[in-house]
Every structure is written in C-alpha cells, then in structure tokens.
C-alpha positions in Angstrom: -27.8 65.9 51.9 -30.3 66.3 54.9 -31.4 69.5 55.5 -34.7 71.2 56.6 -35.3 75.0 55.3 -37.1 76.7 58.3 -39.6 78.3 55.7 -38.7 81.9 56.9 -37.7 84.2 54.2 -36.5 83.8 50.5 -35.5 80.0 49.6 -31.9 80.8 49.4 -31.9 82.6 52.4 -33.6 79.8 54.1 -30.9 77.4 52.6 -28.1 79.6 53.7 -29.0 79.5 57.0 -29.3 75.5 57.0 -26.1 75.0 55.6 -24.8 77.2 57.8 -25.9 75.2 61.1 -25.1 72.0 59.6 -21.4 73.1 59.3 -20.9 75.0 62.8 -22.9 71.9 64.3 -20.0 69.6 62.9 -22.7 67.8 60.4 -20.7 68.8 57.8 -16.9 68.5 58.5 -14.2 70.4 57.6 -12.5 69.3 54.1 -16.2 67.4 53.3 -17.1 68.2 49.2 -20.8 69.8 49.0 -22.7 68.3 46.2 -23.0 70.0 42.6 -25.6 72.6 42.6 -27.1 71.1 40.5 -27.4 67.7 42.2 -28.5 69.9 45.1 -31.1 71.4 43.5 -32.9 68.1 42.2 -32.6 66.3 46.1 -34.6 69.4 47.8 -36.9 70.6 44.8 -35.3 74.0 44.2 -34.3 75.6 41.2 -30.6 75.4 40.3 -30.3 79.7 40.8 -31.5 79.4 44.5 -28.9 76.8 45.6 -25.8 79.1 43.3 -26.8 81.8 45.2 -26.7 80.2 49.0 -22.9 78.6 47.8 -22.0 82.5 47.1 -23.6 83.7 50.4 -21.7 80.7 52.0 -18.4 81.4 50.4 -18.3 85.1 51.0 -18.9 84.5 54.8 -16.2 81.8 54.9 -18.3 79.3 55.3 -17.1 77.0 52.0 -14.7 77.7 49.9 -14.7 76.3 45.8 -11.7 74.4 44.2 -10.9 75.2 40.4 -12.0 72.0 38.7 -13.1 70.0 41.9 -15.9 71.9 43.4 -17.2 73.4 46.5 -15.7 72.6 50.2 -16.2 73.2 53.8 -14.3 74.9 55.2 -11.4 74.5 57.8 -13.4 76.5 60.8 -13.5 76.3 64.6 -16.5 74.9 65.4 -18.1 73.9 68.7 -19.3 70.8 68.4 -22.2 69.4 70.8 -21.3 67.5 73.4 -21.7 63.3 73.3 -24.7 61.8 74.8 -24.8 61.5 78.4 -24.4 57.9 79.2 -26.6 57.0 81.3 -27.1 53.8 84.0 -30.5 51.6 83.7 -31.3 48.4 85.1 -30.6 45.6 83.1 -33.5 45.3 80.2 -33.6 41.4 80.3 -32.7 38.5 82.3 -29.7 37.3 80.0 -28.4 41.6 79.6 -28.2 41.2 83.9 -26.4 38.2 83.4 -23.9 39.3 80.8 -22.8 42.2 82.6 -21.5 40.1 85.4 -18.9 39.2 82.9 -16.8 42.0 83.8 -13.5 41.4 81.5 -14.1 40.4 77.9 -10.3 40.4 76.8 -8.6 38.8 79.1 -6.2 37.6 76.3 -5.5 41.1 75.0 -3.9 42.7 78.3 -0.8 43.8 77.2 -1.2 46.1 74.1 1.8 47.8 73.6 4.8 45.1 74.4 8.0 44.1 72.3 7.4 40.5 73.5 3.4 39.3 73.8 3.4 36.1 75.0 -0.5 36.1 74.2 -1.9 32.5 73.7 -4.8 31.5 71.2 -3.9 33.7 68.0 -2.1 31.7 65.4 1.0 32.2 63.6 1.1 34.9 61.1 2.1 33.8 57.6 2.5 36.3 54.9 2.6 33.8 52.2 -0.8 32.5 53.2 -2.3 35.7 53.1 -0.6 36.2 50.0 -2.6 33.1 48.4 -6.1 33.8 50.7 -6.5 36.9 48.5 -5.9 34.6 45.6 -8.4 32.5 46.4 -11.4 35.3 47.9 -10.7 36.8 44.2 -11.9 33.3 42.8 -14.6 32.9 45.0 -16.0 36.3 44.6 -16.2 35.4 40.5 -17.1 32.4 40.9 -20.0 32.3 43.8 -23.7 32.8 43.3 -25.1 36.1 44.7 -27.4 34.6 46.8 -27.1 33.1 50.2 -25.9 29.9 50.8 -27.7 27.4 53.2 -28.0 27.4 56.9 -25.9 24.7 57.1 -23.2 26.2 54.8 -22.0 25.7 51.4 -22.0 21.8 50.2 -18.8 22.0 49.0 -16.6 23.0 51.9 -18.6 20.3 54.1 -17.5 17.8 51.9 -14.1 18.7 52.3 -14.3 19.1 56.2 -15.5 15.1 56.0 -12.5 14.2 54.0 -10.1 16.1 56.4 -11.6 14.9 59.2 -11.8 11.3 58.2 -8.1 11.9 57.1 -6.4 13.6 60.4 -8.6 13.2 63.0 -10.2 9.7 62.6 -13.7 11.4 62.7 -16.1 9.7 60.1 -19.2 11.3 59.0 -21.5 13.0 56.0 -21.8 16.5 55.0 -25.5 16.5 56.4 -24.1 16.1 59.9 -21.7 19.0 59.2 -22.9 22.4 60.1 -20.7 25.9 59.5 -20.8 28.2 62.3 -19.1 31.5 62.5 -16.4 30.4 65.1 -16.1 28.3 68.0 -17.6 30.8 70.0 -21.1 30.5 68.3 -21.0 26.8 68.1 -20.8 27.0 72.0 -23.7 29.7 71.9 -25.7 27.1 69.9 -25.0 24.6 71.8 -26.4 26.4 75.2 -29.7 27.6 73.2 -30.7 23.7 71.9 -29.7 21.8 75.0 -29.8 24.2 78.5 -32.7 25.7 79.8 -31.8 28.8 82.1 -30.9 27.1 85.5 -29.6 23.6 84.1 -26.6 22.7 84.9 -23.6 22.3 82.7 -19.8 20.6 82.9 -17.0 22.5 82.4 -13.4 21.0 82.8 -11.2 22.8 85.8 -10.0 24.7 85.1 -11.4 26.1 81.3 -11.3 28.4 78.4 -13.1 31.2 79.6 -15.2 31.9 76.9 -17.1 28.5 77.4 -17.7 29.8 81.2 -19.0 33.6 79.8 -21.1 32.1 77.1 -23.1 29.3 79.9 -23.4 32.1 82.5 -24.6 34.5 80.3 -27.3 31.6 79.2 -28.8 31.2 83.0 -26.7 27.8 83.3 -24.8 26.9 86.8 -21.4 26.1 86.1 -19.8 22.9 87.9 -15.8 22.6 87.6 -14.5 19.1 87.3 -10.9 18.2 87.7 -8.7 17.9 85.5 -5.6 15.6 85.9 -2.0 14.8 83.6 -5.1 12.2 81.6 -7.9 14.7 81.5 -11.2 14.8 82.7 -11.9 13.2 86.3 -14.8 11.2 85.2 -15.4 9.7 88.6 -16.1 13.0 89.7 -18.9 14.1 87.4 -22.3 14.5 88.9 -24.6 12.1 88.9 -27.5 12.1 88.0 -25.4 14.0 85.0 -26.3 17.7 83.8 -27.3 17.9 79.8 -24.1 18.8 78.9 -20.4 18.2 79.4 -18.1 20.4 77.3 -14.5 18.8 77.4 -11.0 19.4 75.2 -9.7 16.0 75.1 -6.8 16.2 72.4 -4.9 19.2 74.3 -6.7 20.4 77.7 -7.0 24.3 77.3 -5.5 25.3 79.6 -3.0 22.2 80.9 -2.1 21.2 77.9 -2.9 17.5 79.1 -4.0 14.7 76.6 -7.0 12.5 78.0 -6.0 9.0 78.2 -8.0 6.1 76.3 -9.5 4.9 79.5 -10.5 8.4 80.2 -12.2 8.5 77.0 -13.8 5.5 77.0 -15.3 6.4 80.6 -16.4 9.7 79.3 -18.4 8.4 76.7 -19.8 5.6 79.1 -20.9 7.9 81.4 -22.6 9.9 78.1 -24.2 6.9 76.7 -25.6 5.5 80.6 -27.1 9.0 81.8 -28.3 10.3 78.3 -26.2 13.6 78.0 -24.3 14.8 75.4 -20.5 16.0 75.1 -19.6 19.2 73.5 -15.6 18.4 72.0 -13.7 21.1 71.4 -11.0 20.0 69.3 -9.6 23.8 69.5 -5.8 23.2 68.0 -6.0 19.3 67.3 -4.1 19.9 64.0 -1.0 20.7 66.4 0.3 18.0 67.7 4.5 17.5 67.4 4.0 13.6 68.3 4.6 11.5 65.8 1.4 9.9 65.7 -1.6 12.2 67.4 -4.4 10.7 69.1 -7.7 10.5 67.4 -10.2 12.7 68.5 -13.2 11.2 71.0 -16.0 11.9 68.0 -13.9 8.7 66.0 -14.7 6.5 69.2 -18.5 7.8 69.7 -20.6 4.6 68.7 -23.7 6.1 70.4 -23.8 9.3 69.1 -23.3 11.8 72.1 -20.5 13.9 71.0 -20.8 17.2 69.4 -17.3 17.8 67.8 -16.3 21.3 67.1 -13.2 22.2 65.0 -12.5 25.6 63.6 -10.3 27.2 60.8 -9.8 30.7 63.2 -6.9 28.8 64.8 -5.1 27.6 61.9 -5.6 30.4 59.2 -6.6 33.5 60.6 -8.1 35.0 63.7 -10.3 37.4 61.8 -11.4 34.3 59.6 -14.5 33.5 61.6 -15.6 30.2 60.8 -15.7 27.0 62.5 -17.7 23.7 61.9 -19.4 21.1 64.3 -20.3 17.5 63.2 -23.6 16.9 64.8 -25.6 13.9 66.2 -28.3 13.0 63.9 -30.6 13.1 66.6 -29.6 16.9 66.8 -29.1 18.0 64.0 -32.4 19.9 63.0 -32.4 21.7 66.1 -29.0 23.2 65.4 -29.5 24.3 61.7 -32.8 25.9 62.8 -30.7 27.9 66.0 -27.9 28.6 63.3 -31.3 30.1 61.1 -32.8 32.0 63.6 -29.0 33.6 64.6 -27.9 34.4 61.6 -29.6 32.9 58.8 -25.5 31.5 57.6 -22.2 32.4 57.1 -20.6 34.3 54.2 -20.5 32.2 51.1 -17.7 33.9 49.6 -15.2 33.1 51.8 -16.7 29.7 52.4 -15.9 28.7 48.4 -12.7 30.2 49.6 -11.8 28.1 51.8 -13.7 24.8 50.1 -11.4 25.2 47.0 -8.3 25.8 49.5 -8.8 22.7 50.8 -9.7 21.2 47.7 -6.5 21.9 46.1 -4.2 20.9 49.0 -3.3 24.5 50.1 -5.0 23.8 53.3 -3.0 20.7 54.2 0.3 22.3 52.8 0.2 25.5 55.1 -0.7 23.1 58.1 2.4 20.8 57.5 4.5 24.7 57.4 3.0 25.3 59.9 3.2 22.4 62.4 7.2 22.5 61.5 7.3 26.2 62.4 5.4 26.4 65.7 7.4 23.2 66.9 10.6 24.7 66.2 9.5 27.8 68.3 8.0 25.6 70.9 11.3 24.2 71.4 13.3 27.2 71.7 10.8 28.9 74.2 11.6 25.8 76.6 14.9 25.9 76.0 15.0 29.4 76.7 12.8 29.1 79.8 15.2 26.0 81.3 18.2 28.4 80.6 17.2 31.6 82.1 14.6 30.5 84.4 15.7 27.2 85.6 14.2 25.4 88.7 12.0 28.1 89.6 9.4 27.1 86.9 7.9 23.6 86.3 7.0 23.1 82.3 4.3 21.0 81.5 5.3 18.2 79.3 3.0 18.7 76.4 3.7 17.8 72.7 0.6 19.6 71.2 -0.7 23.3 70.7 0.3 26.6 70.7 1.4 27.4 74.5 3.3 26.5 77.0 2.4 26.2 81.0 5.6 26.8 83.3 4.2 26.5 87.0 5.9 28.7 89.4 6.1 26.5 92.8 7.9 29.2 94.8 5.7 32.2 95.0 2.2 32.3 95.3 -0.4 34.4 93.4 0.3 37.8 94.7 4.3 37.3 93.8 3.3 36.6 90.6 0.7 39.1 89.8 3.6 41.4 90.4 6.1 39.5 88.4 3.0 40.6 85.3 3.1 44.0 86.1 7.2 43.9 86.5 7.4 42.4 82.7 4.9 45.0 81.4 6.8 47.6 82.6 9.7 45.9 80.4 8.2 45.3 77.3 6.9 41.5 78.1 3.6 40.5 78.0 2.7 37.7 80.5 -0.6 35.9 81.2 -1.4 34.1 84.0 -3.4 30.6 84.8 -5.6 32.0 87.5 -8.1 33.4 85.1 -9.2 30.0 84.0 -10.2 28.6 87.1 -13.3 29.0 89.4 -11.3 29.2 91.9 -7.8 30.1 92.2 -5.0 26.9 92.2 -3.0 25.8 94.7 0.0 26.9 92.7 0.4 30.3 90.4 1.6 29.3 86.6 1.9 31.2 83.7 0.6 30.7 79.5 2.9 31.4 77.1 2.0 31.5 73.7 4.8 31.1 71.2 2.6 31.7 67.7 3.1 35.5 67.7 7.2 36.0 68.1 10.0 34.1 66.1 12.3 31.9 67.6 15.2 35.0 67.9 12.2 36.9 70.0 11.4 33.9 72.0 15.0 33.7 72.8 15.3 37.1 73.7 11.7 37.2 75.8 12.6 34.3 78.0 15.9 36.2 78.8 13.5 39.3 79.8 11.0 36.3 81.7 14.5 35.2 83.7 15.4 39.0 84.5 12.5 40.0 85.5 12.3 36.7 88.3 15.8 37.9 89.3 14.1 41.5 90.1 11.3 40.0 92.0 13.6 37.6 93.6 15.4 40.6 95.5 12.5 42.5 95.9 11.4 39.4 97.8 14.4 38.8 99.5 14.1 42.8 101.1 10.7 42.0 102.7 10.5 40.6 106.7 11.4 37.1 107.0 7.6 37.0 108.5 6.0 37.9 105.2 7.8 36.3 103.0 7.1 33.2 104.9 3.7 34.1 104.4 4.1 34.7 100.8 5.7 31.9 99.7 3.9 28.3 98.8 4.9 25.4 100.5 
C-alpha cells in the first residue's frame, strides 16, 4: 500500500491521517480489504502496535470497519472524488499522429450496437462447438509450450502447417522460411507500408476498398490512387504508369463487390508487376469461402517472378479476437519483413500459435471450415431469397458465390434516400451498412453490405422482412415529397 506519513506527530497519528485521505480521495474504494497489520507494518517499517492502533482510530471514526475472520474493510462512505483530468487539445506531436487523426471514424463496421438484426459484415460465424474445442487445445499448448518467446517469424510448427494448407486449398506453394506470422491482417498491411513506401509514395488501392487498407497508407504519408474495379476485378489498363511500389488487390472475392478477377485479369496484373518492378500485396481475406464447386486458385499459385505478397488470416475463419494472420513473402523480402515484425513487436503469442499448429495438425482446422462453408452457404441462400421476396426489383444482388456478405444495389434512390432508409432500420431493430464508405468518392448508385455470419437463417428470414418494410416506409415517405424533389432525388 502507497502511502506517505507527513512526519507530523506520533507515527500512528501520522498514519491515521494518511489512510484517512487515501479513502475520502477514492484511492482506497469502498468494499477494498486493507492489508494485515502485520503485512502493513513490514511494507512501511513500523512496528506492528502503531499500525493496530491507526485501524482502531480508523474504525471508531467510521472510516473501516473489521469482518470476524476476514479482516479489515473500507468502508461504504460518501466520498468526493477529484475530478478527471482536463483533456486538453495540442497540436499533433509527429507527422504520422497529424495524419492519423484525419481518420475520423475507426468503426465504421460497428454502427449499430444495440439491434435485433446486425447485418454487420467481416466477423465470422460463431460456433460454440469450436470454442468448446479452442479451449481444449490453449489447455495443451499452455503445458506443452516452452516459456520463452518464439521467433519473429513465429513458431516452426504452425508455418509448416500453413504450407501444407496452402499448397492444399489455395494452390500456393512455398517453405516455412517464406512464411511469416503477423498479428492480423491489419499488421501485415502496416508492415507492408513500413518496408516498401516512403511517406509521399504512391500506392494502389482497388475502388472501391476495405477501408482499413486506405486508414493504414494514409496514416503512413502514402497518396492513395483508386483503380476500378469491374464484374473481373482490377482494371489493369488503368494502373499508372510508370507504376507506384505497391498494388494491394483482393482477387479471389473483391471486398467490397464481391467480384472474382478473371485469369486474364490476373495474368495482366502480374505482367504489369513483373515489367515495372513493383510488388502486389494479395489479400486473400475469406478465400476459404467459396460455394463454387471448384474455387479459383489464388494469384500467389501463378506468381513465377516473385512479386506477390499473399496474406491470409485465421481472424476470419476462427475468431475475431484470435489475432493472427500469416503472409508468404518474396525471398527477396523476406528479411526486411521479419526485422519490421522485430522491431513492432518482437512476435506473436506462442501459446496460442501451438494452438492453432496442432489444430491444424490434427484436422480440426479443416473439419470446422467444411461446417462451416455448409453453414454460411445455407444462410447466404436464405438472405437472397429473403431479399428477392420482400424486396424484389428495387434491389440488384450481386452474383457472387464466395464470402460472407452480400451487395444488393439500390438503383432507385440515390444516397441521401438511403442514408435514411439506415437510420429508418435502426430505429427498428436492423442494422444496415452502406457501400459509400468504401469508396474515394461516392458511386454512381447507393448499395448496401449485408453480412449473413452473425444471424441464423430464421433471423435472416425475419431481417429481410424488416429490410422490405422498412423500403415500403421510405417508399411513402417519398411518394409525400413534391414531384420536383423527388425527381431530384431519384437516380436515373
């Protein structure tokens, strides 16, 4: 227990006082246990009869109050309590602090906290039996795994099980030398700035993009240029020339389309890598979810020249407080990256590594993902049937056979009409997200993301009959406004 005697007085009196602060100041909270007097006596170096005696002083003021058996408590008082720190406003300390506080909104995919229905993309489904077994195996890890650190580059173990998944599911060959574990994709993507952007390069994002990959390159001092994407992917014809370090691209299921990029696309894409020397960042974000019966390989199996930086991670397909996530690496690279993983962290925990290792090991992994692909298809299916039913024509689904979300375009209104159809489901227990965020500048069109990993297919069913009542509501409110301004209002 911290506490200075003021040196005025008898040592008990000089205690009494101190303890005496401590509680009024709210240092010492109603209900907390003081320490034996004993104990007491040996942390400040007085004898055993002075600290009995500031306890009795305490307890006949009502200051503490002893417990047959347990000991001495504070306490229940009414006590004022100093006032928070003021905080206060200073101009940004550094360069990249300025930067970051442009980012105004940091959960843009958390908006609707207290909904029956959260259509929120980007967490995966909740499985109790996994949990169930993950706690099986942290148990064994935590018996099993040395108390020291593991590696930079992570544990040996669980990289040679990421190259035998890969090499298995997504046609990606390569050694565990190559592999590095990262705590999520969001630090691979931090990494990747720090090794290959100086502040003011530029860097290629797709258009529109997962706004994390826009916060993290802005915060960095990079300028952002948007390149289309199409129903095949990536424009390539319209990437810069001559070409910025980096390209960061998600080929197997376009966050946020949902479109698949086509061979030629692909082979283009790595043309254009391989003729003006840059490098690709892949970010193969939910590639274990595809519903078609065979899914395309990822662009890292068709690399021959070594440009592509794939990044997978286990937060999407496990659990979204797991945070760990793995990029194969260019040989050429592959240095720099462990020693920008060392210098941010020094590596990931090595518990839940051998966790995860002897998961995979066993066939747990592949097991829950084959549960899991059935599941999320099943509820894919009945959010667009749902959405067809009670939404009809006035939303345009995006045919896509992979992920975890679903983008219905809305043709008929135009951004403002559906910024209020969000507020409108809020207010009736639906959680809606729009497409807007993700672009540098707004589309043409106003669409919506809706994730499907979070309810069951009865709740699906039930939240696209909300989605339809709530475009019936804003439907008549429309039709009340002047022929003028709805006119105005609608797209083309």
């Amino acid at each position: 227990m911290f506490l200075i005697l003021d040196g005025d007085g008898p040592q008990y009196s000089q205690l009494t006082r101190a303890m005496r602060a401590a509680i009024l100041s709210g240092r010492m909270g109603a209900g907390s246990r003081l320490p034996p007097t004993r104990q007491l006596a040996q942390e400040l170096g007085l004898s055993r009869t002075t600290v009995m005696a500031a306890y009795e002083q305490l307890r006949a003021e009502g200051f503490i109050e002893a417990r047959t058996g347990s000991g001495s408590y504070v306490a229940a008082l009414q006590t004022n309590h100093p006032p928070p720190p003021t905080v206060r406003s200073i101009v940004a300390p550094s360069r990249y602090a300025s930067r970051a506080r442009l980012i105004q909104d940091r959960t843009i995919a958390r908006t609707h906290r207290d909904v029956r229905y959260d259509l929120q993309y980007g967490n995966p489904l909740i499985n109790p039996y996994l949990s169930e077994i993950w706690g099986r195996e942290l148990a064994r890890a935590a018996a099993y795994t040395a108390p020291n650190g593991v590696s930079s580059e992570g544990l040996l173990a669980l990289r040679v099980q990421i190259c035998e998944y890969l090499a298995r599911r997504r046609g990606v060959q390569t050694v565990p030398e190559n592999v590095l574990i990262v705590s999520g994709t969001q630090q691979a993507l931090s990494l990747a700035t720090r090794v290959l952007l100086n502040e003011g390069d530029s860097v290629v994002l797709e258009e529109p993009h997962y706004f994390g990959v826009y916060q993290a390159m802005v915060a960095h001092g990079a300028r952002v240029l948007g390149v289309p994407v199409d129903e095949q992917g990536l424009l390539c014809a319209a990437l810069p020339k001559p070409s910025p370090p980096l390209i960061c691209v998600t080929p197997s299921h376009q966050f946020p389309t949902g479109a698949a990029m086509s061979l030629p696309r692909r082979l283009e894409l790595l043309r254009h890598a391989h003729a003006q020397r840059c490098w690709i960042l892949e970010d193969d974000y939910d590639g274990e979810f595809s519903y078609r019966a065979q899914p395309l390989a990822a662009l890292r199996s068709l690399d021959r020249d070594d440009r592509v930086i794939y990044v997978g991670t286990f937060s999407k397909v496990m659990f979204g407080s797991l945070r760990l996530a793995y990029m194969v690496l260019p040989v050429a690279l592959r240095e720099d990256f462990i020693n920008a993983k060392f210098l941010s962290d020094f590596g990931c925990s090595g518990i839940e590594q051998a966790a995860l290792a002897h998961f995979m090991e066993s066939g747990g992994f592949e097991r829950h993902l084959r549960l899991a692909r059935k599941e999320l298809k099943a509820r894919r299916e009945e959010l667009i049937r749902g959405l067809q039913h009670y939404a009809g024509a006035r939303v345009e689904i995006v045919d896509s056979s992979a992920g975890m979300h679903v983008v219905a375009w809305l043709p008929g209104y135009d951004h403002a009409a559906v910024q209020e159809l969000v507020d409108l489901a809020h207010a009736r227990g639906l959680g809606l997200y729009p497409m807007a965020p993700h672009y540098l500048n707004a589309p043409a069109r106003p669409g919506l993301l809706l994730g499907y990993c979070g309810l069951s297919a009865q709740e699906l069913r039930e939240a696209m009959q909300l989605l339809g009542n709530c475009l019936d509501e804003l439907d008549r409110r429309l039709g009340d406004q002047p022929v003028e301004l709805r006119q105005r209002r609608c797209m083309p």
